[in-house]
FINUDO-54439 format. One record per residue: residue in one letter; chain; x, y, z of N, C-alpha, C, O in turn. Coordinates in nm, 2 decimals. Example, Ala and Ser with C-alpha at 12.3 -4.5 7.8 and 13.67 -1.06 7.14 Angstrom:
KEDO  type  mol     n_u     n_v     n_w    ca_u    ca_v    ca_w     c_u     c_v     c_w     o_u     o_v     o_w
KEDO     A    A    1.32   -0.57    0.78    1.23   -0.45    0.78    1.32   -0.33    0.78    1.42   -0.33    0.85
KEDO     S    A    1.28   -0.22    0.71    1.37   -0.11    0.71    1.29    0.00    0.79    1.34    0.11    0.80
***
This chain:
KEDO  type  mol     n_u     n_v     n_w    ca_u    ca_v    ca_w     c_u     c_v     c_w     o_u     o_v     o_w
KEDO     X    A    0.41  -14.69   -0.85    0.35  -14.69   -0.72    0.22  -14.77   -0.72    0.13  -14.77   -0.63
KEDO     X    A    0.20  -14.86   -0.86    0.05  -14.94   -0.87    0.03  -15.01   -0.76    0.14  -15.08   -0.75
KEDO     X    A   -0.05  -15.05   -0.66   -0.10  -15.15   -0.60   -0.08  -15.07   -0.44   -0.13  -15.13   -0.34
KEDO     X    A   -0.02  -14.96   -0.42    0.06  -14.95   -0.26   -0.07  -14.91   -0.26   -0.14  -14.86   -0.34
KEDO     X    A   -0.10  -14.93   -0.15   -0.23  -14.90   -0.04   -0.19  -14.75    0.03   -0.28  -14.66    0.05
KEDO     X    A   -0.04  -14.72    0.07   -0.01  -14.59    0.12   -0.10  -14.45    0.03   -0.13  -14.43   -0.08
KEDO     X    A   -0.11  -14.38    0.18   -0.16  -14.25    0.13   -0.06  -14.14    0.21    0.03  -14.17    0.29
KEDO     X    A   -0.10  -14.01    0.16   -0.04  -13.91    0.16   -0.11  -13.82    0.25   -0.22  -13.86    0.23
KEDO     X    A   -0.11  -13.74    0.33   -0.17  -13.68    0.41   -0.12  -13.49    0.42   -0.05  -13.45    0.52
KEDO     X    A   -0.15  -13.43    0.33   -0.15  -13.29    0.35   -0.24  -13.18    0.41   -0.33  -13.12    0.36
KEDO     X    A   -0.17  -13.18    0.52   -0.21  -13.04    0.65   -0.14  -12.90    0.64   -0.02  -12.88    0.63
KEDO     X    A   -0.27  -12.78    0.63   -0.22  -12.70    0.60   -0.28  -12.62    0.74   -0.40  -12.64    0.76
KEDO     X    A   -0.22  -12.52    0.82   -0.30  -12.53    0.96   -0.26  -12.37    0.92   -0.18  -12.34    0.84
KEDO     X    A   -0.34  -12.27    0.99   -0.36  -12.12    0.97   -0.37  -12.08    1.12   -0.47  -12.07    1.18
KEDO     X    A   -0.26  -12.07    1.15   -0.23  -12.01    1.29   -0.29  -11.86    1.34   -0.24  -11.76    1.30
KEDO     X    A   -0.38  -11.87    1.42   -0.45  -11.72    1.50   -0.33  -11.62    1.49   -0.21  -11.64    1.46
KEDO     X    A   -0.37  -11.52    1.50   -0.25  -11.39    1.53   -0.15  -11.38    1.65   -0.16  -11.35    1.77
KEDO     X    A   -0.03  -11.43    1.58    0.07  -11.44    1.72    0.13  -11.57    1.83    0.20  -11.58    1.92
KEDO     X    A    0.03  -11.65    1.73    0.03  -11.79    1.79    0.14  -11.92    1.69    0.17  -12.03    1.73
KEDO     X    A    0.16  -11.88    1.58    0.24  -11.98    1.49    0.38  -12.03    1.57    0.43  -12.14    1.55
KEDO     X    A    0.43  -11.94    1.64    0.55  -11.97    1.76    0.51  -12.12    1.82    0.57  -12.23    1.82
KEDO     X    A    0.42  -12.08    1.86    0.35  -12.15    1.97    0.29  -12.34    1.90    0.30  -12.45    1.95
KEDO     X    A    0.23  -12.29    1.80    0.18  -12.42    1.73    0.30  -12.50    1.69    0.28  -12.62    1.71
KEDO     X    A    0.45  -12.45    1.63    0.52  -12.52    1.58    0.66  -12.58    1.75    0.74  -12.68    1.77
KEDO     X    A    0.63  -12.47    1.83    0.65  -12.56    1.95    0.59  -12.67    1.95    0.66  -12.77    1.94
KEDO     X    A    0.45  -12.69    1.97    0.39  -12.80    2.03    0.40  -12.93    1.90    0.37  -13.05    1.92
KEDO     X    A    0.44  -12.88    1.80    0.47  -13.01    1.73    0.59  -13.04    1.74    0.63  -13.16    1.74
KEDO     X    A    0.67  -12.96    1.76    0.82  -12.97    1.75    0.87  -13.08    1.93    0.96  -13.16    1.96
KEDO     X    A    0.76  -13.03    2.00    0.84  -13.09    2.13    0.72  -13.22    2.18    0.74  -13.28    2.29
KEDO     X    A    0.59  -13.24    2.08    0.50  -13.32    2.13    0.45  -13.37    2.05    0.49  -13.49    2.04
KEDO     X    A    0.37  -13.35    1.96    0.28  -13.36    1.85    0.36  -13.45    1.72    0.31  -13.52    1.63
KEDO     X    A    0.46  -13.42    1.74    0.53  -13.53    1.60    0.56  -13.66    1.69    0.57  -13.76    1.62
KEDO     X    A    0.58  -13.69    1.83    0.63  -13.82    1.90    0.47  -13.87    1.87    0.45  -13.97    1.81
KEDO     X    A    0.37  -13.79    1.93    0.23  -13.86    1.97    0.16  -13.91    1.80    0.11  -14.01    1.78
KEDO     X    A    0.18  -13.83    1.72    0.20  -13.89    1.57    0.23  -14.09    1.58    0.16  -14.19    1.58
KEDO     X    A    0.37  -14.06    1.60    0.46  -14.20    1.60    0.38  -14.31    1.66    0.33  -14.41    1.63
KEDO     X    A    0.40  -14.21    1.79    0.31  -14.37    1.89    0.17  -14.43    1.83    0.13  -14.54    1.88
KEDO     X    A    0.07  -14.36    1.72   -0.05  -14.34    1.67   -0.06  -14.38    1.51   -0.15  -14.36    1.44
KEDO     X    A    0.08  -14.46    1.46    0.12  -14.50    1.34    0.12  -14.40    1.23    0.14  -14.45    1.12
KEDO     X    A    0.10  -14.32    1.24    0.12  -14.16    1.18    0.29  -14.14    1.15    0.37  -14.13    1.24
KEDO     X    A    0.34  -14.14    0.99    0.48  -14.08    1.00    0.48  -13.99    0.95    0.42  -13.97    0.84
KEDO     X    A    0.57  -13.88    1.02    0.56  -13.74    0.95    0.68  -13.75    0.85    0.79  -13.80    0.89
KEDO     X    A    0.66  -13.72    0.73    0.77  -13.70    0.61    0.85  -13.53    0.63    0.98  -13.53    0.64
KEDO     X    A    0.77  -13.42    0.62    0.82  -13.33    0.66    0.73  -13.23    0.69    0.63  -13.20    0.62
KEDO     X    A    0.78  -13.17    0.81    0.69  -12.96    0.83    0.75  -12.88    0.78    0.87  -12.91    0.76
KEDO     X    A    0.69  -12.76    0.73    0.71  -12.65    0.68    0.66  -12.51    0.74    0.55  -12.51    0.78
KEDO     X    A    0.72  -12.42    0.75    0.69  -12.25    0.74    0.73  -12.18    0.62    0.84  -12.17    0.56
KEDO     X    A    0.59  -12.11    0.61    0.66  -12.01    0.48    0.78  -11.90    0.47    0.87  -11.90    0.55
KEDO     X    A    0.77  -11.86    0.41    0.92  -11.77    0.39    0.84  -11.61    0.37    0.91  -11.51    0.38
KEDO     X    A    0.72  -11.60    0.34    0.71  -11.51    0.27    0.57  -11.46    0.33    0.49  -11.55    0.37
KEDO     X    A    0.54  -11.33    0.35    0.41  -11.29    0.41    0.32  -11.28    0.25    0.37  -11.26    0.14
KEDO     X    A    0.19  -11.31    0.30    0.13  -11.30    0.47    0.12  -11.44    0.47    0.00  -11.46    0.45
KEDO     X    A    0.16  -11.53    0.47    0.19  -11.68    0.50    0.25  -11.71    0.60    0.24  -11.80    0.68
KEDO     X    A    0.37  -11.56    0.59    0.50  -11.64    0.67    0.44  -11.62    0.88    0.49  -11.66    0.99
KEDO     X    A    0.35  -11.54    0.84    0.32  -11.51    0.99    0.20  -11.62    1.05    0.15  -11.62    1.16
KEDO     X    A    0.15  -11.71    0.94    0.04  -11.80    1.01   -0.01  -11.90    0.95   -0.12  -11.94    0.94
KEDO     X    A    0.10  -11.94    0.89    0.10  -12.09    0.81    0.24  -12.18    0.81    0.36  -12.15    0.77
KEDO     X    A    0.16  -12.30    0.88    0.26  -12.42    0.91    0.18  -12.53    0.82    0.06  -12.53    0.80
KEDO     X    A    0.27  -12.63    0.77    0.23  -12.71    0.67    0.31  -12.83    0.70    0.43  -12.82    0.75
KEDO     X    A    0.24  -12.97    0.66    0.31  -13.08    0.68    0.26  -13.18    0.59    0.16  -13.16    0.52
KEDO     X    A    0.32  -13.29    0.60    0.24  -13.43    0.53    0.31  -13.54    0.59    0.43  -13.56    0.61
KEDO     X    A    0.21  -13.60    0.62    0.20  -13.74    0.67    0.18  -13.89    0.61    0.07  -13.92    0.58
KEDO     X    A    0.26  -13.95    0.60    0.24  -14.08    0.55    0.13  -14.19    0.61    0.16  -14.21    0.72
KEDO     X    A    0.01  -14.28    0.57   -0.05  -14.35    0.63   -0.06  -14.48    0.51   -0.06  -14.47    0.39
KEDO     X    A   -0.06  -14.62    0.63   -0.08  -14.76    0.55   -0.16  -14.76    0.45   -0.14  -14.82    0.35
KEDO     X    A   -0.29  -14.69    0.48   -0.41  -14.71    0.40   -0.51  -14.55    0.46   -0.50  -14.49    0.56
KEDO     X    A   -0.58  -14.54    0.36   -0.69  -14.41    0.43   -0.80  -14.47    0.52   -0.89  -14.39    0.54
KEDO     X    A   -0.82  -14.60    0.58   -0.88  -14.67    0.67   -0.76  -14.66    0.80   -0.78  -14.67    0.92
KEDO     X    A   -0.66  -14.65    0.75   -0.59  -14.66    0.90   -0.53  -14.54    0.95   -0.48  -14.53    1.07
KEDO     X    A   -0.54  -14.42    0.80   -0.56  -14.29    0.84   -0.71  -14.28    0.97   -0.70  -14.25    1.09
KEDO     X    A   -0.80  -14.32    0.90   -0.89  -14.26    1.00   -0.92  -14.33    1.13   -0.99  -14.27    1.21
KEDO     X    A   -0.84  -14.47    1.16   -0.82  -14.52    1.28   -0.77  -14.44    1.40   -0.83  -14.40    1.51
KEDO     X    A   -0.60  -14.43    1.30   -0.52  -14.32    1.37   -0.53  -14.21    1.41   -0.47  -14.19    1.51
KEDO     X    A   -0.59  -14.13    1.35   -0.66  -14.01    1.40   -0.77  -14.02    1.48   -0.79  -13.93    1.56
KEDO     X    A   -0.84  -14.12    1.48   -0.95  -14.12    1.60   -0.83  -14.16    1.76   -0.82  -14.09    1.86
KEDO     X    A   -0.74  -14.30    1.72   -0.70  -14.31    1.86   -0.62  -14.15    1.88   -0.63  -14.09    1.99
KEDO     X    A   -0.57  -14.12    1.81   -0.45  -13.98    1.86   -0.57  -13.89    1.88   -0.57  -13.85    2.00
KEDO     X    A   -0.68  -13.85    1.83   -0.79  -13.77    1.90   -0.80  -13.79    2.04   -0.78  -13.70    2.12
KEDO     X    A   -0.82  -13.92    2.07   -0.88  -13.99    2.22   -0.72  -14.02    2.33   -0.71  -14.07    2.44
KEDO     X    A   -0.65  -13.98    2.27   -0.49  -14.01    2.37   -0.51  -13.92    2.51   -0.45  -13.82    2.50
KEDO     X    A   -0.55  -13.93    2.58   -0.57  -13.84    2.71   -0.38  -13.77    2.74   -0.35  -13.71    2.84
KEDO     X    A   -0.28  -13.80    2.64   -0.11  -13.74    2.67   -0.20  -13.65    2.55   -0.22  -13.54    2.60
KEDO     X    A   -0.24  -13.64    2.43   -0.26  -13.55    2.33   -0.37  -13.45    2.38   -0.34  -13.33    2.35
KEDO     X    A   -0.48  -13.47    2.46   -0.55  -13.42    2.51   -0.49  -13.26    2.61   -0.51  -13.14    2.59
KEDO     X    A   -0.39  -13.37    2.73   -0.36  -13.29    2.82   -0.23  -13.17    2.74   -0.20  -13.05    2.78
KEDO     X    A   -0.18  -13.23    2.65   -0.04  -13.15    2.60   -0.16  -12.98    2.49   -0.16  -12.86    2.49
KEDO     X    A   -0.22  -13.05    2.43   -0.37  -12.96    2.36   -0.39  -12.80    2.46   -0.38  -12.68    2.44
KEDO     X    A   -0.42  -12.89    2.59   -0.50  -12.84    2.66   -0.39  -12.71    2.75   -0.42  -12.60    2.78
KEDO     X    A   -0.29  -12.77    2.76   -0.17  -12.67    2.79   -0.10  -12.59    2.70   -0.04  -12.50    2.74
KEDO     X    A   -0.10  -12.63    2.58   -0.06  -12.53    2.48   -0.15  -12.43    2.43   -0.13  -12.34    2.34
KEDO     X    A   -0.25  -12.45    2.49   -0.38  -12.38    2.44   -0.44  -12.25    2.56   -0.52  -12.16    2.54
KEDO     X    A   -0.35  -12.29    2.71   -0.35  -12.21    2.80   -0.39  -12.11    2.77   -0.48  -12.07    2.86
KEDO     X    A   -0.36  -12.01    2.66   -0.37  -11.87    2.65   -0.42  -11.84    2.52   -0.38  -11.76    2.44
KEDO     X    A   -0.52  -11.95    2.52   -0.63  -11.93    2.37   -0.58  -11.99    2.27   -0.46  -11.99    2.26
KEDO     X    A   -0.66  -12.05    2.18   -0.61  -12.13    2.12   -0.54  -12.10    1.99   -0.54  -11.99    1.95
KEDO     X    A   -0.48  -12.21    1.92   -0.37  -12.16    1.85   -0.42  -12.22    1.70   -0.34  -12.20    1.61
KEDO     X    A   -0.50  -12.26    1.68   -0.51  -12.26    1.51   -0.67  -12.22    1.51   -0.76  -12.23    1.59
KEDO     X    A   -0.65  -12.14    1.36   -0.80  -12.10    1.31   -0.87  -12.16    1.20   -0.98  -12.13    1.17
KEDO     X    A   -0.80  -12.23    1.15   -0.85  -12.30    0.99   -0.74  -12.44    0.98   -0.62  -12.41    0.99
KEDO     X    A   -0.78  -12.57    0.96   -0.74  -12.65    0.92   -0.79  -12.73    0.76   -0.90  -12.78    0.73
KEDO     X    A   -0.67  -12.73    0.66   -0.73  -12.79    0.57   -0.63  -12.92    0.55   -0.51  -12.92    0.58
KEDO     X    A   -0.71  -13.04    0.50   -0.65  -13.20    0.49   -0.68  -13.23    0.37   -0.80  -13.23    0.34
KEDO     X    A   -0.59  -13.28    0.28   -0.61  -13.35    0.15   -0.51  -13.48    0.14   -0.39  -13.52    0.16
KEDO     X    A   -0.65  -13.54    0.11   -0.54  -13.74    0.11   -0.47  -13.72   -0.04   -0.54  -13.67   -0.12
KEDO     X    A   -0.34  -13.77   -0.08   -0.26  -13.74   -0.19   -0.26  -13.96   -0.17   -0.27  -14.04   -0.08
KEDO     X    A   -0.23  -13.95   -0.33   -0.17  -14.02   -0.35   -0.03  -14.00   -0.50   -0.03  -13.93   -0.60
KEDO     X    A    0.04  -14.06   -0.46    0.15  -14.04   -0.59    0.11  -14.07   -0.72    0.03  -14.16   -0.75
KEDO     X    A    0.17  -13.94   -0.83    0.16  -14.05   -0.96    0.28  -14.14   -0.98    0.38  -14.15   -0.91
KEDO     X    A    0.22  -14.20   -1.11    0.36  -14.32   -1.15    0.50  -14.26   -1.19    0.60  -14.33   -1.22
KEDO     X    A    0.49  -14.14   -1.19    0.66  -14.09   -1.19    0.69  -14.00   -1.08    0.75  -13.89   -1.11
KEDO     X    A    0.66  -14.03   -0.99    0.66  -13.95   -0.85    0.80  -13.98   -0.83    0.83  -14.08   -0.89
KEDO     X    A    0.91  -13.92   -0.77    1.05  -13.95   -0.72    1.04  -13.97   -0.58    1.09  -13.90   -0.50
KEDO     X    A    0.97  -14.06   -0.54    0.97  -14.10   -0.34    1.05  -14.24   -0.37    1.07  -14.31   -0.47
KEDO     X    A    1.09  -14.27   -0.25    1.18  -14.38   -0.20    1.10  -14.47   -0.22    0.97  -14.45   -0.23
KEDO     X    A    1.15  -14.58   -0.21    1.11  -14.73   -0.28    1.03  -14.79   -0.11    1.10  -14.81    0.00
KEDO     X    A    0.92  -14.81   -0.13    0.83  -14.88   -0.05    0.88  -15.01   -0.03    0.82  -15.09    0.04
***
């Protein structure tokens, strides 16, 4: 993987009490297209299997060109007035995450990912 500019993007989000339904809705029916349109690719989400995880932890990682175009992309998908308004309705009845943590990954040289 010497020279790729790609980065790795690991989100680990801690869903409020009662609300993890609700957060993996809004990725599932919004939040992964508005990704796309924002050069953001989702590789894959996850829920745990096992408490106390399984009731308020959703996890994902995202692919980006470079960590400069990570932070592009996240500013325009911040400022999307469709990401704003879909936020702002999923959130109707209080909001749905309590803790977000983000770590930029990159691969080592024996990583098994598909050929760039």
């Amino acid at each position: 993987m010497t020279g790729s500019a790609k980065v790795y993007e690991l989100r680990i989000y801690r869903a409020l009490p009662g609300k993890l339904e609700s957060l993996v809705a809004r990725f599932r029916d919004d939040t992964d297209k508005l990704f796309a349109k924002h050069g953001m690719k989702s590789l894959a989400y996850w829920t745990a299997l096992d408490e106390p995880a399984k009731s308020s932890t959703f996890v994902y990682i995202l692919e980006h060109p470079s960590r400069e175009a990570a932070t592009a992309n996240w500013k325009a998908f911040q400022d999307d007035p469709e990401w704003k308004t879909v936020r702002a309705k999923s959130e109707e009845n209080g909001k749905l995450v309590e803790k977000i943590d983000s770590t930029f990954l990159t691969p080592t040289d024996f990583s098994q990912l598909p050929p760039i």
